[in-house]
Backbone as XML, in Angstrom:
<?xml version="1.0"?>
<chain id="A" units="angstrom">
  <residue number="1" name="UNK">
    <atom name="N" x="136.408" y="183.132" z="18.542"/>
    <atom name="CA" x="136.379" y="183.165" z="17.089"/>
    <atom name="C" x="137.395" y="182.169" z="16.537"/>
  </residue>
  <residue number="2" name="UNK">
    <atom name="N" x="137.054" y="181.753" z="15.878"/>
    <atom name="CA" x="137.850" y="180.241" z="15.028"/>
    <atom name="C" x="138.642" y="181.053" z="14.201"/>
  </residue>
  <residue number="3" name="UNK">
    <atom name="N" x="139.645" y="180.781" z="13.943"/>
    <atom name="CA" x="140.408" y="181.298" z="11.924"/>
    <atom name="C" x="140.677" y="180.265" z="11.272"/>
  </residue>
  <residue number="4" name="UNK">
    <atom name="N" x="140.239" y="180.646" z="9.915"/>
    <atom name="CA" x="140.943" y="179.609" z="8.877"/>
    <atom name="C" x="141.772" y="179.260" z="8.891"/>
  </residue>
  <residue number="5" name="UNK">
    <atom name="N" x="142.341" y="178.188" z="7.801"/>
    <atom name="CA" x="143.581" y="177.852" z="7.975"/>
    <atom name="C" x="144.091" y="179.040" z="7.719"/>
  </residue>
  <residue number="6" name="UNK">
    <atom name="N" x="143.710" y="180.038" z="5.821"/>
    <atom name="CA" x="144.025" y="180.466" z="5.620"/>
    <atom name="C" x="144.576" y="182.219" z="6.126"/>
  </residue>
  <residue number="7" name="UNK">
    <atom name="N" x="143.654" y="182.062" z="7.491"/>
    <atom name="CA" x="144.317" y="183.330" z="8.018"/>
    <atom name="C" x="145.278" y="182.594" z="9.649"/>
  </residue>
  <residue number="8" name="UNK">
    <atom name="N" x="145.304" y="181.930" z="9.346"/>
    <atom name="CA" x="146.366" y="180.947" z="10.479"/>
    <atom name="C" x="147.662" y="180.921" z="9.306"/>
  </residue>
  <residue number="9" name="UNK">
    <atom name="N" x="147.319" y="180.580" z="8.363"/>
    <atom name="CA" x="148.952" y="180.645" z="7.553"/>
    <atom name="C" x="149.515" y="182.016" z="7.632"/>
  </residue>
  <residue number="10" name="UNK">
    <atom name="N" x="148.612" y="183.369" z="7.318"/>
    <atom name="CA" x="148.934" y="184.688" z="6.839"/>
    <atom name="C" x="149.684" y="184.977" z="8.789"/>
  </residue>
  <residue number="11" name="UNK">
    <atom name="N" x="148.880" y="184.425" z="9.717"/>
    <atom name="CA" x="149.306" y="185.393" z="11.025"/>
    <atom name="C" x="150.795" y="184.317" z="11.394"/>
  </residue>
  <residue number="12" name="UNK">
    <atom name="N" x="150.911" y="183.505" z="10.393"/>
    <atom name="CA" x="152.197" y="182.566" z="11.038"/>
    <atom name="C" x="153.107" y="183.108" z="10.203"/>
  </residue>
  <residue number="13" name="UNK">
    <atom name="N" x="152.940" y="183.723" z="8.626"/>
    <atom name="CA" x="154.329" y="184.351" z="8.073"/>
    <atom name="C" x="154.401" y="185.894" z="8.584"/>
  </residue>
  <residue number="14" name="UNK">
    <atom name="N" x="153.498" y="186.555" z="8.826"/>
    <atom name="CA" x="153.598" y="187.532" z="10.009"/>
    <atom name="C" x="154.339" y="187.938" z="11.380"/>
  </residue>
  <residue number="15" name="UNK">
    <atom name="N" x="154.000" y="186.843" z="11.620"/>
    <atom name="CA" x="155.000" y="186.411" z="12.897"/>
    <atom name="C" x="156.267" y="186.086" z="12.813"/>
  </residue>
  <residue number="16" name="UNK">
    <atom name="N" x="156.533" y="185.583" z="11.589"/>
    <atom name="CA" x="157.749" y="185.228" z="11.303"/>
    <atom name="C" x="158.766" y="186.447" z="11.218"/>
  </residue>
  <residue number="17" name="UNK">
    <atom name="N" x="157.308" y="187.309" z="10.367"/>
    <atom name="CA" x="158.456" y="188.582" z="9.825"/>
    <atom name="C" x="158.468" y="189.797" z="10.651"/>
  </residue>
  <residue number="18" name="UNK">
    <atom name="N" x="157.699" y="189.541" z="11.719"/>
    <atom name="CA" x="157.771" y="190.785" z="13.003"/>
    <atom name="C" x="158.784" y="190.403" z="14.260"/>
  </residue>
  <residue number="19" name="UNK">
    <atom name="N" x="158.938" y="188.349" z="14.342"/>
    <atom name="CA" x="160.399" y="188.126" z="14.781"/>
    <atom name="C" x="161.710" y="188.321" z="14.436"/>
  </residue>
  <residue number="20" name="UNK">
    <atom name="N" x="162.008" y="188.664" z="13.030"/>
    <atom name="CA" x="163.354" y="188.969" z="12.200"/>
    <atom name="C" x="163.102" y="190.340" z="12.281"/>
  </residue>
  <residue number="21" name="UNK">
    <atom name="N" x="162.024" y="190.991" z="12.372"/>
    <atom name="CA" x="162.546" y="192.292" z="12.644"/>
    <atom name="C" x="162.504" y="192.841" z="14.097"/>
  </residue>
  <residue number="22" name="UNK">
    <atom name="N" x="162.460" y="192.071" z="15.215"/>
    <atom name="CA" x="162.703" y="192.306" z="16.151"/>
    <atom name="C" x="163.958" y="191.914" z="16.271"/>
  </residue>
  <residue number="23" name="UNK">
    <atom name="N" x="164.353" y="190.509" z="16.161"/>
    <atom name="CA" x="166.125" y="190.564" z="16.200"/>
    <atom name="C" x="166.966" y="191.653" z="15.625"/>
  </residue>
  <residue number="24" name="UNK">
    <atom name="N" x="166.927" y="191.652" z="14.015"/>
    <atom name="CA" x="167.304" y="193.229" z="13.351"/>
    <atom name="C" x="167.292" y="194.408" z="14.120"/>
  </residue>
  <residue number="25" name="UNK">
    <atom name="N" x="165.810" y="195.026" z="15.475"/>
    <atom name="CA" x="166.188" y="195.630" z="15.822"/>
    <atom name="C" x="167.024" y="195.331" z="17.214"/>
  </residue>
  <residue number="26" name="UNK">
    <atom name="N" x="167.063" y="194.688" z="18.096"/>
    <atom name="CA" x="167.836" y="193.994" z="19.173"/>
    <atom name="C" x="169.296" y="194.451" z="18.686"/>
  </residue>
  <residue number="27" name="UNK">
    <atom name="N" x="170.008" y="193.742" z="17.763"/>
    <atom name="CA" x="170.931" y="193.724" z="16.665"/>
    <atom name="C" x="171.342" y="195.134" z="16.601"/>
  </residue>
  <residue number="28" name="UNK">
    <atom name="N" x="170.733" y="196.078" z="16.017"/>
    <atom name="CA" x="171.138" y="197.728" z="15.917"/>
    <atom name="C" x="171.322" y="198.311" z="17.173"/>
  </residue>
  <residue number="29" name="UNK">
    <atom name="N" x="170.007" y="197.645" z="18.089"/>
    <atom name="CA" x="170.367" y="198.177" z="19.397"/>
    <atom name="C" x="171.774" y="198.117" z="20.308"/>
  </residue>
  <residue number="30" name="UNK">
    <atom name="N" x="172.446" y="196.863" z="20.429"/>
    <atom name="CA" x="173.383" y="196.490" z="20.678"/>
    <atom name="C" x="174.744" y="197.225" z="20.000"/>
  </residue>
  <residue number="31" name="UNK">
    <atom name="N" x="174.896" y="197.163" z="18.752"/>
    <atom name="CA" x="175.614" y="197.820" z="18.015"/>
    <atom name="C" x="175.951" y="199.360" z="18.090"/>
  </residue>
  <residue number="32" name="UNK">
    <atom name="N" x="174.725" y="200.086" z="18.556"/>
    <atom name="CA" x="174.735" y="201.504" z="18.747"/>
    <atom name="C" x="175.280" y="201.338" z="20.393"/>
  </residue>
  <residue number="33" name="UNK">
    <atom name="N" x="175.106" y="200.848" z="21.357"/>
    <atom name="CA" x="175.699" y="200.532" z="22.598"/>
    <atom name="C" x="177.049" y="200.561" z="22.423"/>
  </residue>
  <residue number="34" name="UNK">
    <atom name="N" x="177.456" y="199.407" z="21.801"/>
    <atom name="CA" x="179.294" y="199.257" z="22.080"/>
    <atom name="C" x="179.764" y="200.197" z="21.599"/>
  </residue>
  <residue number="35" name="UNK">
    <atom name="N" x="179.194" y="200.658" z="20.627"/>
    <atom name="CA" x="180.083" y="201.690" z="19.641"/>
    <atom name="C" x="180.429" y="203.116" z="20.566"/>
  </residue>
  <residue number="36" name="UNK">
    <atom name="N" x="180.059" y="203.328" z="22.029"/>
    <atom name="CA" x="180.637" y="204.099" z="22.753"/>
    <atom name="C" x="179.431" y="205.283" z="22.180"/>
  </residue>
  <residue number="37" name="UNK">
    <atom name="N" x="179.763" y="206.560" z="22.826"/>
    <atom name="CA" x="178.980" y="207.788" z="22.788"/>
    <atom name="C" x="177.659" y="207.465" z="21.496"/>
  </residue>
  <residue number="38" name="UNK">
    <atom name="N" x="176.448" y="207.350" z="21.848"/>
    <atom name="CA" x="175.203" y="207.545" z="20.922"/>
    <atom name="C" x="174.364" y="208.190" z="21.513"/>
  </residue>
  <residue number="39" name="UNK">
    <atom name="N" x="173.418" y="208.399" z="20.176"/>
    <atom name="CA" x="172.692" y="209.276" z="20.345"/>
    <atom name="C" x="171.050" y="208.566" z="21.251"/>
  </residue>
  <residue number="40" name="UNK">
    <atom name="N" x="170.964" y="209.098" z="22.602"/>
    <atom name="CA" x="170.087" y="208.704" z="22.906"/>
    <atom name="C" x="168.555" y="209.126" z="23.010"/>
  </residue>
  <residue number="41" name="UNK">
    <atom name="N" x="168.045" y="210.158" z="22.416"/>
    <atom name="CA" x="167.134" y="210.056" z="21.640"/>
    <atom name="C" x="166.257" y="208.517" z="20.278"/>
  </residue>
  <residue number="42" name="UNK">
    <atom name="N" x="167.510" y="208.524" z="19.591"/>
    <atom name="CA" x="167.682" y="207.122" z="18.745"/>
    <atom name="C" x="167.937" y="206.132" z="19.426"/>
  </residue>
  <residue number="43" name="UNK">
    <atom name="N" x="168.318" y="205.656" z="20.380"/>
    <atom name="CA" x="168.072" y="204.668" z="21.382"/>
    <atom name="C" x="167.006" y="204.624" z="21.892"/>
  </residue>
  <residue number="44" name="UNK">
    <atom name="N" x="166.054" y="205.738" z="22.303"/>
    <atom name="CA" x="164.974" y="205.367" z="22.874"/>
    <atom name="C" x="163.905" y="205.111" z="22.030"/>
  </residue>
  <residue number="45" name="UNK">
    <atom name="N" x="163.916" y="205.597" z="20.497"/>
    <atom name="CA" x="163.254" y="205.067" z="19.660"/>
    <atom name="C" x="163.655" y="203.772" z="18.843"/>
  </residue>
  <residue number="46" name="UNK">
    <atom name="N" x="164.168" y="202.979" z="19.267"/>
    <atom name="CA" x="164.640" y="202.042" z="18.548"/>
    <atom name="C" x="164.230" y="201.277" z="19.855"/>
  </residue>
  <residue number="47" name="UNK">
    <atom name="N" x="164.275" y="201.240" z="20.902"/>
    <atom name="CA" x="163.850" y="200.165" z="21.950"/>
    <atom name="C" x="162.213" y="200.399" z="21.982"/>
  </residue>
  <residue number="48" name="UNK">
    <atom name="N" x="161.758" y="201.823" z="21.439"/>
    <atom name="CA" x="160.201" y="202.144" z="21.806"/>
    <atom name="C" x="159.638" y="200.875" z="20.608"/>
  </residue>
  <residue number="49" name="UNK">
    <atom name="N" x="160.279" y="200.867" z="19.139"/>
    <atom name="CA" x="159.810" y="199.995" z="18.242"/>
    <atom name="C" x="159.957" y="198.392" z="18.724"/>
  </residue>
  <residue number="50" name="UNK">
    <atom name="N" x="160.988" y="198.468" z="19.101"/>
    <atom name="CA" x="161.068" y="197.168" z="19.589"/>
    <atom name="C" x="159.960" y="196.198" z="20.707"/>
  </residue>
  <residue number="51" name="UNK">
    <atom name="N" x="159.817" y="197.234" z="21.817"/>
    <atom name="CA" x="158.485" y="196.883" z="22.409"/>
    <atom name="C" x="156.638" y="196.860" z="21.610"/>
  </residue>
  <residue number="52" name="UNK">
    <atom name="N" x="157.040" y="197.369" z="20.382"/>
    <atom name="CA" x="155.902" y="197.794" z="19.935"/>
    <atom name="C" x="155.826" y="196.572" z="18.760"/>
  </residue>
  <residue number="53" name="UNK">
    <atom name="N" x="156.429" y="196.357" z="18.699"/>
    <atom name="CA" x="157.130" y="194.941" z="17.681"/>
    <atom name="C" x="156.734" y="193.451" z="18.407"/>
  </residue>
  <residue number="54" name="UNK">
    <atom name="N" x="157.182" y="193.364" z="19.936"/>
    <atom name="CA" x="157.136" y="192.608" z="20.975"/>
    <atom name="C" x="155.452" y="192.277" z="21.052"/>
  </residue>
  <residue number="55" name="UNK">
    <atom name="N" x="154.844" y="193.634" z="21.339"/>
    <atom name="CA" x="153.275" y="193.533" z="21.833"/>
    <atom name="C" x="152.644" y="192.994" z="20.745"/>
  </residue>
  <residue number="56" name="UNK">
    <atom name="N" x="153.033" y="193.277" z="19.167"/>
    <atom name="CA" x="152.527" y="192.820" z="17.832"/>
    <atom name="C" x="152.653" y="191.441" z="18.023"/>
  </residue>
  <residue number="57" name="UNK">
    <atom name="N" x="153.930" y="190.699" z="18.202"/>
    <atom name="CA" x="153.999" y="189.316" z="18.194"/>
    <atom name="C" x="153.274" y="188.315" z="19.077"/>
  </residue>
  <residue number="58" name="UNK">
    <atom name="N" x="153.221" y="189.304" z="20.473"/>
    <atom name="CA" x="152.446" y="188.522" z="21.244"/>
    <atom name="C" x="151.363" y="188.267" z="21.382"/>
  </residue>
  <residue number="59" name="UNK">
    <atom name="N" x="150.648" y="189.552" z="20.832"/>
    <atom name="CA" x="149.034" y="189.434" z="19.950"/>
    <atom name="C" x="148.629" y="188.494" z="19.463"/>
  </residue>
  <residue number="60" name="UNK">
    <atom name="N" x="149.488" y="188.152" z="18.218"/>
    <atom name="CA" x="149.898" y="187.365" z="17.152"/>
    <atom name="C" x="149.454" y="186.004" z="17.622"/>
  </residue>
  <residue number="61" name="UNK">
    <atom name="N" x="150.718" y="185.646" z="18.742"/>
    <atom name="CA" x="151.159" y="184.074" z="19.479"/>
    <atom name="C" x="149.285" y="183.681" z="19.742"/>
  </residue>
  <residue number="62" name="UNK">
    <atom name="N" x="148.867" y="184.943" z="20.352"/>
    <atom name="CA" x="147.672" y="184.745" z="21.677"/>
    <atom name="C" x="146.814" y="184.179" z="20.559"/>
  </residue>
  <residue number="63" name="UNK">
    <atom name="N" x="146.441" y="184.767" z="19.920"/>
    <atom name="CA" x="145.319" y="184.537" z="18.355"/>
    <atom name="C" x="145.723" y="183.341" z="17.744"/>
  </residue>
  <residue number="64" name="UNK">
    <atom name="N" x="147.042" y="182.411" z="17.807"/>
    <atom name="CA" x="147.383" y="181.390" z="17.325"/>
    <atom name="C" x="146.839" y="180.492" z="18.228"/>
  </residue>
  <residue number="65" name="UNK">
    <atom name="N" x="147.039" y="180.680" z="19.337"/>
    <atom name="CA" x="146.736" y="179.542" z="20.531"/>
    <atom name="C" x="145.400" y="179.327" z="20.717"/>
  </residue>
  <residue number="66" name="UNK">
    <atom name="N" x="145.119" y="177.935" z="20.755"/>
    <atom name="CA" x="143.833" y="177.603" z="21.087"/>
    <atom name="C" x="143.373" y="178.200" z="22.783"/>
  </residue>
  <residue number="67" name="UNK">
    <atom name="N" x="141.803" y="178.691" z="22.539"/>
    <atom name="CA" x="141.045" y="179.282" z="23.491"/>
    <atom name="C" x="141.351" y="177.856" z="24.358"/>
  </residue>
  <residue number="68" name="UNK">
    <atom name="N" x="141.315" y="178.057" z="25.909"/>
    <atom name="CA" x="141.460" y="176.744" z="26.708"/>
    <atom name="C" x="140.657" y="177.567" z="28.390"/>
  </residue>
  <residue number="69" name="UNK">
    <atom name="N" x="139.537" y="176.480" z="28.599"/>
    <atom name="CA" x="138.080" y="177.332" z="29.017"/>
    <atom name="C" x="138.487" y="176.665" z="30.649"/>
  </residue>
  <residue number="70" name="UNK">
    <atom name="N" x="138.916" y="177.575" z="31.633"/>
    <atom name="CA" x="139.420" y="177.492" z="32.683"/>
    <atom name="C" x="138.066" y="176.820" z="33.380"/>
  </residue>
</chain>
């Protein structure tokens, strides 16, 4: 399936904004680490989003990239 430009622009500011919120969460993740004793329940949901964030982007990348016919 081909995409427009116009849904090639929408999945590229998408991407943009599912990478800043993967750093953001990386970022909290780290922060709740050093800070000594956390709650790990909230650690494991904050790394569960993060992978779920990850699989979104890479979706994303795959649908950007041209089909290439082995």
């Amino acid at each position: 399936m081909q995409l427009s430009e116009d849904e090639k622009t929408a999945l590229k500011v998408k991407l943009i904004d599912l990478r800043g919120r993967h750093r953001e969460l990386d970022d909290r993740i780290s922060k709740l680490a050093e800070e000594g004793p956390f709650d790990q329940i909230q650690m494991q949901r904050l790394k569960k989003e993060k992978l779920q964030l990850k699989d979104e982007i890479t979706e994303i990348e795959s649908q950007l990239l041209p089909d290439i016919i082995a």
